[in-house]
VEXDRENVEX-281202 format. One record per residue: x, y, z of N, C-alpha, C in turn; residue in three letters. Coordinates in steps of 0.02 Angstrom, whole numbers, plus 32768, in hexadecimal, padded with zeros to 4 digits. Layout:
BEGIN
XYZXYZXYZALA;...
# end
This chain:
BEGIN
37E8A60DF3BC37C9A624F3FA379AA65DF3EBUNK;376AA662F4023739A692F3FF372EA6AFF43FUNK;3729A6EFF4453714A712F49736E4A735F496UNK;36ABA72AF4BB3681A734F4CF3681A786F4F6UNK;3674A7B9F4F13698A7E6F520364BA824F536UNK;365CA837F56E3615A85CF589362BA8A3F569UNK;3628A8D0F5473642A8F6F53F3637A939F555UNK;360CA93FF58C3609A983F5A73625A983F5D9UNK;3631A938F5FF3660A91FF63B3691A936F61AUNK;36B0A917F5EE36F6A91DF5D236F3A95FF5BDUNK;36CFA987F59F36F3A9D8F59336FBA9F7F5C7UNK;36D8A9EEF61636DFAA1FF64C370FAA03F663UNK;3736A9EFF664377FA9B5F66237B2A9DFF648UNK;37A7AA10F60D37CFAA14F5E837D1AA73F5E5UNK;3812AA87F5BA3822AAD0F5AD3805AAC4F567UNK;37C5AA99F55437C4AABDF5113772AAF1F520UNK;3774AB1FF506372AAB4FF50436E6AB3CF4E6UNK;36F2AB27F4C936BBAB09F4AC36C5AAB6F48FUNK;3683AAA0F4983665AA60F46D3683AA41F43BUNK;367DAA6FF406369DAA57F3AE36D2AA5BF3C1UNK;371AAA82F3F5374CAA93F4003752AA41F401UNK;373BAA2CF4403752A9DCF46F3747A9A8F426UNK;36F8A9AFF41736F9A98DF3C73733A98AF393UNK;373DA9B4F396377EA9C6F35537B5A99DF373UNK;37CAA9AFF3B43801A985F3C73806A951F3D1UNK;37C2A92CF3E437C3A8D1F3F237B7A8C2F3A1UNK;379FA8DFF36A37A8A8C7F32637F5A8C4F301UNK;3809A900F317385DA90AF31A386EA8CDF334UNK;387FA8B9F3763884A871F3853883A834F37AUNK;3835A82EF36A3833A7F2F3493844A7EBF306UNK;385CA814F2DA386AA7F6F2A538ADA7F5F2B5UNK;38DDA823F2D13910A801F2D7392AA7D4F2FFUNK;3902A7B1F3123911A772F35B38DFA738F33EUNK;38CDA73FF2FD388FA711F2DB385AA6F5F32AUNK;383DA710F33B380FA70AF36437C3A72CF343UNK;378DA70BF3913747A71EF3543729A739F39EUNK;3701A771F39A36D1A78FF3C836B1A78AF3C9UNK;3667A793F4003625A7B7F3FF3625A7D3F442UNK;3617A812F41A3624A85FF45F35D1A85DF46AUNK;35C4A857F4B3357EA865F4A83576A89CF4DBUNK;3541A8E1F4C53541A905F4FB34F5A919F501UNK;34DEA936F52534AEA944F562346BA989F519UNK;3443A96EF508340FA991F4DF3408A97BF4A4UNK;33E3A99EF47A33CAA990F42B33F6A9C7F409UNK;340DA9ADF3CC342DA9E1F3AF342CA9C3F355UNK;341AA9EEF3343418A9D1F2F23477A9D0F2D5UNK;349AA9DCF2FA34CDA9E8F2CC34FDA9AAF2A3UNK;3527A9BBF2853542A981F268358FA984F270UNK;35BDA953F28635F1A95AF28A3618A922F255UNK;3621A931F22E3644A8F8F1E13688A8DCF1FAUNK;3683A8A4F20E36CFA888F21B36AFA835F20FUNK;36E1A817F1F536CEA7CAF1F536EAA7AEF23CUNK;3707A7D9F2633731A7B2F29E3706A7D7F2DCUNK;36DCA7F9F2E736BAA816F31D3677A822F302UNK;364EA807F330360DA80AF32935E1A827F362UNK;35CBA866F36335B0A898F3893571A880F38CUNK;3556A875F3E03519A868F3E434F1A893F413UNK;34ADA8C8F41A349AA8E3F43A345CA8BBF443UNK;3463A8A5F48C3436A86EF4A5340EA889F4E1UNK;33F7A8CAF4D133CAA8D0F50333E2A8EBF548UNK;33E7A89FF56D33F5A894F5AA3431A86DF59CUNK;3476A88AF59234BAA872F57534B7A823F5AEUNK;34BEA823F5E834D0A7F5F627348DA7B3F612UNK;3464A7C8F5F03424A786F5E6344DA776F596UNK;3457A7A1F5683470A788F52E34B2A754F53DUNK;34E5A77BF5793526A764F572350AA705F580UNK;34DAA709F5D334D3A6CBF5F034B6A688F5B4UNK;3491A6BAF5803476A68BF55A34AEA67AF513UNK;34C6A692F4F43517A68FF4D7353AA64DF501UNK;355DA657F54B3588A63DF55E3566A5DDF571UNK;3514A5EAF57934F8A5B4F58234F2A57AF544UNK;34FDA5A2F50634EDA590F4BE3516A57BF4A0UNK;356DA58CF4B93593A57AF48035A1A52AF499UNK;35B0A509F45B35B8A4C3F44A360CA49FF462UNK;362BA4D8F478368BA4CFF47C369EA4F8F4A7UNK;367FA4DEF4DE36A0A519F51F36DAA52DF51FUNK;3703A504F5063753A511F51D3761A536F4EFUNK;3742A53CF4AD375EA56FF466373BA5BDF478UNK;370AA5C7F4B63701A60AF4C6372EA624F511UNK;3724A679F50E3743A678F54A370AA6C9F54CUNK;36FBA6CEF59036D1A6F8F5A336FEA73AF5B0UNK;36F6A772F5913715A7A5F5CA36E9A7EAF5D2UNK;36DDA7D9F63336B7A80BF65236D7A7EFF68FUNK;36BBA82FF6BE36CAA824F7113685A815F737UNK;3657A82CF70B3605A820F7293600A7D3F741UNK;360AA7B9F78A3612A788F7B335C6A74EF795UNK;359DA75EF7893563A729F77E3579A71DF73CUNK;3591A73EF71235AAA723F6BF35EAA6EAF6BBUNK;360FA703F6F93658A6D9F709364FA6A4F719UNK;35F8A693F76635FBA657F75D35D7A632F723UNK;35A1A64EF7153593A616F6CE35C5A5F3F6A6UNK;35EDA629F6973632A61BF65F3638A5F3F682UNK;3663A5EDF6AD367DA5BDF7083675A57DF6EDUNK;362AA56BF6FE35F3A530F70A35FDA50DF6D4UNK;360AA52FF68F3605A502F63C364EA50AF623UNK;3688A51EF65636B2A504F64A36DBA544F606UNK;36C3A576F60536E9A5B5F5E43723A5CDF607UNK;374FA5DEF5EE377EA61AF5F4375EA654F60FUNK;3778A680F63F3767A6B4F65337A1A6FAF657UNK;378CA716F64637C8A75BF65C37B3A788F67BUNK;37B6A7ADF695379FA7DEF6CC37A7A814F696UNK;376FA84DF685377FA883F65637B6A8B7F64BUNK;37C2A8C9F6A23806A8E1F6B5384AA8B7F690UNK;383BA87FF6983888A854F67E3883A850F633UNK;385BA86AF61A386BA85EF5CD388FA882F5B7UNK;38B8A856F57538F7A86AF57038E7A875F523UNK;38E9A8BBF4FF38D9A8DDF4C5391CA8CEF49EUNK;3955A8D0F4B4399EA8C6F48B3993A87CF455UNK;39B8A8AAF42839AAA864F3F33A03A84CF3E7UNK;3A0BA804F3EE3A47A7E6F4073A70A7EFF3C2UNK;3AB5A801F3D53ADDA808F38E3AEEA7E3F370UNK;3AD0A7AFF36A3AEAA782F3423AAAA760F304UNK;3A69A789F3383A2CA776F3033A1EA7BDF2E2UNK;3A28A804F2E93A2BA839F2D33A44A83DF28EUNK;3A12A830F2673A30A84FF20E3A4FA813F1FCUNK;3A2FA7BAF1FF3A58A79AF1ED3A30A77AF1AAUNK;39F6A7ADF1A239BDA7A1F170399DA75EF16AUNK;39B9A71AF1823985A6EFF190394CA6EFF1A7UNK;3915A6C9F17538E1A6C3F17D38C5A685F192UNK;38A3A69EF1C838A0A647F1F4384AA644F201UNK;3827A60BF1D937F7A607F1EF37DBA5D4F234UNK;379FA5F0F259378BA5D1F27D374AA5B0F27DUNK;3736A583F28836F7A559F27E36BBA580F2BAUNK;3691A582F2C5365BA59FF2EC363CA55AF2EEUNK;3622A554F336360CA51EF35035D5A4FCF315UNK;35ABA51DF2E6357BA500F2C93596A4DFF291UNK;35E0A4FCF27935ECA4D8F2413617A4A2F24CUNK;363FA4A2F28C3644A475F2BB3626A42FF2BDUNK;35E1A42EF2BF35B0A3FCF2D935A5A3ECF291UNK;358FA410F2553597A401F21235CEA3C3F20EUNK;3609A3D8F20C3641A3C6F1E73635A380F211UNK;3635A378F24E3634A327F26B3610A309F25BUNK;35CCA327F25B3590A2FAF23735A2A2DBF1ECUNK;35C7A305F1DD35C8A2F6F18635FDA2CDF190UNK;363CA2ACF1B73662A298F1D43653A254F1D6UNK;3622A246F21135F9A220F21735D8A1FEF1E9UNK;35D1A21DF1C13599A1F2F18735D0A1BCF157UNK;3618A1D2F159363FA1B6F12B3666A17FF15BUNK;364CA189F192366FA15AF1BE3652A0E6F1ADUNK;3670A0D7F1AB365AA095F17D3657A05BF1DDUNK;
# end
Protein backbone atom coordinates (compact mmCIF):
# COMPACT_ATOMS: atom_id res chain seq x y z
CA UNK A 1 0.00 0.00 0.00
CA UNK A 2 1.25 3.34 -0.70
CA UNK A 3 -0.41 6.70 0.80
CA UNK A 4 -0.64 9.50 -0.82
CA UNK A 5 -0.82 12.17 2.04
CA UNK A 6 -1.37 16.24 1.89
CA UNK A 7 0.99 17.09 4.40
CA UNK A 8 0.38 20.51 5.64
CA UNK A 9 -3.37 19.27 6.01
CA UNK A 10 -2.02 16.47 7.96
CA UNK A 11 0.54 18.46 10.20
CA UNK A 12 -2.21 21.14 11.28
CA UNK A 13 -3.97 17.88 12.36
CA UNK A 14 -1.33 17.12 14.49
CA UNK A 15 0.89 18.07 18.02
CA UNK A 16 3.90 17.76 15.97
CA UNK A 17 5.81 21.52 15.54
CA UNK A 18 7.27 21.33 12.75
CA UNK A 19 7.44 19.72 9.10
CA UNK A 20 10.62 17.35 9.33
CA UNK A 21 8.96 16.56 12.94
CA UNK A 22 5.54 14.97 10.93
CA UNK A 23 8.30 13.73 8.14
CA UNK A 24 10.33 11.86 10.58
CA UNK A 25 7.30 10.24 11.99
CA UNK A 26 5.38 9.01 8.82
CA UNK A 27 9.10 7.59 7.77
CA UNK A 28 9.18 6.06 11.32
CA UNK A 29 5.93 4.42 10.17
CA UNK A 30 6.35 3.30 7.16
CA UNK A 31 9.16 1.34 7.61
CA UNK A 32 7.75 -0.25 10.37
CA UNK A 33 4.26 -1.07 8.85
CA UNK A 34 6.32 -1.71 5.32
CA UNK A 35 4.23 0.95 3.66
CA UNK A 36 5.37 3.64 0.89
CA UNK A 37 4.55 7.55 0.90
CA UNK A 38 4.47 10.72 -1.02
CA UNK A 39 4.02 13.71 1.40
CA UNK A 40 3.31 16.49 -0.81
CA UNK A 41 3.24 20.03 0.57
CA UNK A 42 2.37 23.56 -0.55
CA UNK A 43 5.91 25.56 -2.26
CA UNK A 44 9.41 24.99 -3.77
CA UNK A 45 11.93 23.79 -1.52
CA UNK A 46 15.30 22.33 -2.54
CA UNK A 47 15.53 20.02 0.38
CA UNK A 48 16.14 16.38 0.52
CA UNK A 49 14.62 13.90 2.72
CA UNK A 50 16.63 10.19 2.26
CA UNK A 51 14.23 7.40 3.03
CA UNK A 52 13.49 4.62 0.44
CA UNK A 53 9.88 4.40 2.02
CA UNK A 54 8.75 8.25 1.88
CA UNK A 55 9.07 10.40 -0.83
CA UNK A 56 8.74 14.22 -0.12
CA UNK A 57 7.26 16.24 -2.79
CA UNK A 58 7.09 20.17 -2.86
CA UNK A 59 4.60 20.78 -5.62
CA UNK A 60 4.03 24.19 -5.71
CA UNK A 61 0.39 24.21 -5.43
CA UNK A 62 0.40 20.81 -3.06
CA UNK A 63 -3.87 20.31 -3.90
CA UNK A 64 -2.93 20.54 -8.09
CA UNK A 65 0.17 18.11 -7.40
CA UNK A 66 -1.99 15.86 -4.98
CA UNK A 67 -5.15 15.92 -7.89
CA UNK A 68 -2.58 15.06 -10.49
CA UNK A 69 -0.75 12.01 -8.36
CA UNK A 70 -4.23 10.58 -7.39
CA UNK A 71 -5.42 10.91 -11.26
CA UNK A 72 -2.08 9.01 -12.38
CA UNK A 73 -1.72 6.10 -10.33
CA UNK A 74 -2.26 2.79 -12.30
CA UNK A 75 -3.83 0.65 -8.86
CA UNK A 76 -6.31 2.66 -7.17
CA UNK A 77 -6.96 0.25 -4.60
CA UNK A 78 -2.97 -0.13 -3.68
CA UNK A 79 -3.20 3.86 -2.81
CA UNK A 80 -4.99 5.51 -0.05
CA UNK A 81 -5.22 9.37 0.13
CA UNK A 82 -4.85 11.08 3.51
CA UNK A 83 -6.20 14.71 3.78
CA UNK A 84 -9.56 16.34 4.87
CA UNK A 85 -9.32 19.00 1.94
CA UNK A 86 -13.02 17.93 0.50
CA UNK A 87 -12.17 18.51 -3.50
CA UNK A 88 -9.00 15.99 -2.99
CA UNK A 89 -11.53 13.38 -1.17
CA UNK A 90 -13.71 13.54 -4.06
CA UNK A 91 -11.25 12.87 -6.81
CA UNK A 92 -9.74 10.02 -4.65
CA UNK A 93 -13.80 9.17 -4.32
CA UNK A 94 -14.43 9.10 -8.22
CA UNK A 95 -11.10 6.63 -9.06
CA UNK A 96 -11.95 4.55 -6.42
CA UNK A 97 -8.94 5.35 -3.55
CA UNK A 98 -9.00 4.90 0.03
CA UNK A 99 -9.46 7.97 1.93
CA UNK A 100 -8.71 8.99 5.60
CA UNK A 101 -9.58 12.14 6.96
CA UNK A 102 -6.09 13.77 8.35
CA UNK A 103 -7.58 14.03 11.82
CA UNK A 104 -8.11 10.08 11.80
CA UNK A 105 -4.71 9.15 11.04
CA UNK A 106 -3.45 6.77 13.05
CA UNK A 107 0.65 7.30 13.68
CA UNK A 108 0.84 4.02 16.18
CA UNK A 109 2.81 1.37 14.68
CA UNK A 110 0.91 -2.14 15.45
CA UNK A 111 2.84 -4.58 17.82
CA UNK A 112 3.14 -7.12 16.07
CA UNK A 113 4.87 -5.35 12.92
CA UNK A 114 7.24 -3.17 15.32
CA UNK A 115 10.96 -4.52 15.19
CA UNK A 116 10.05 -7.67 13.35
CA UNK A 117 12.91 -6.60 10.79
CA UNK A 118 11.18 -7.96 7.72
CA UNK A 119 11.77 -6.59 4.65
CA UNK A 120 8.90 -6.43 2.36
CA UNK A 121 9.10 -5.16 -1.02
CA UNK A 122 6.51 -3.33 -2.98
CA UNK A 123 6.10 -3.01 -6.76
CA UNK A 124 5.19 0.78 -7.89
CA UNK A 125 2.67 0.91 -10.51
CA UNK A 126 5.41 1.29 -13.39
CA UNK A 127 7.16 -1.78 -12.59
CA UNK A 128 3.88 -3.22 -12.25
CA UNK A 129 2.95 -2.67 -15.95
CA UNK A 130 6.69 -3.88 -16.78
CA UNK A 131 6.41 -7.18 -15.11
CA UNK A 132 2.86 -8.04 -17.04
CA UNK A 133 4.04 -6.95 -20.21
CA UNK A 134 7.03 -9.14 -19.88
CA UNK A 135 4.34 -11.71 -18.59
CA UNK A 136 2.58 -11.40 -21.56
CA UNK A 137 5.19 -11.93 -23.96
CA UNK A 138 5.81 -15.59 -22.50
CA UNK A 139 2.28 -16.24 -22.60
CA UNK A 140 2.04 -19.07 -25.66
Amino acid sequence: MQYIIDGYNLLHQTDFESRDELIESIVNFCGACNKNAKMVFDGHANEEHPSSRVHVIFGGDADAEIIRLLREVGTPSFYTLVSSDRELKLVARKRKIKVINSEDFDFSIPENQEGDGKEVCFLNDEDVEKQLKEFNNFKS
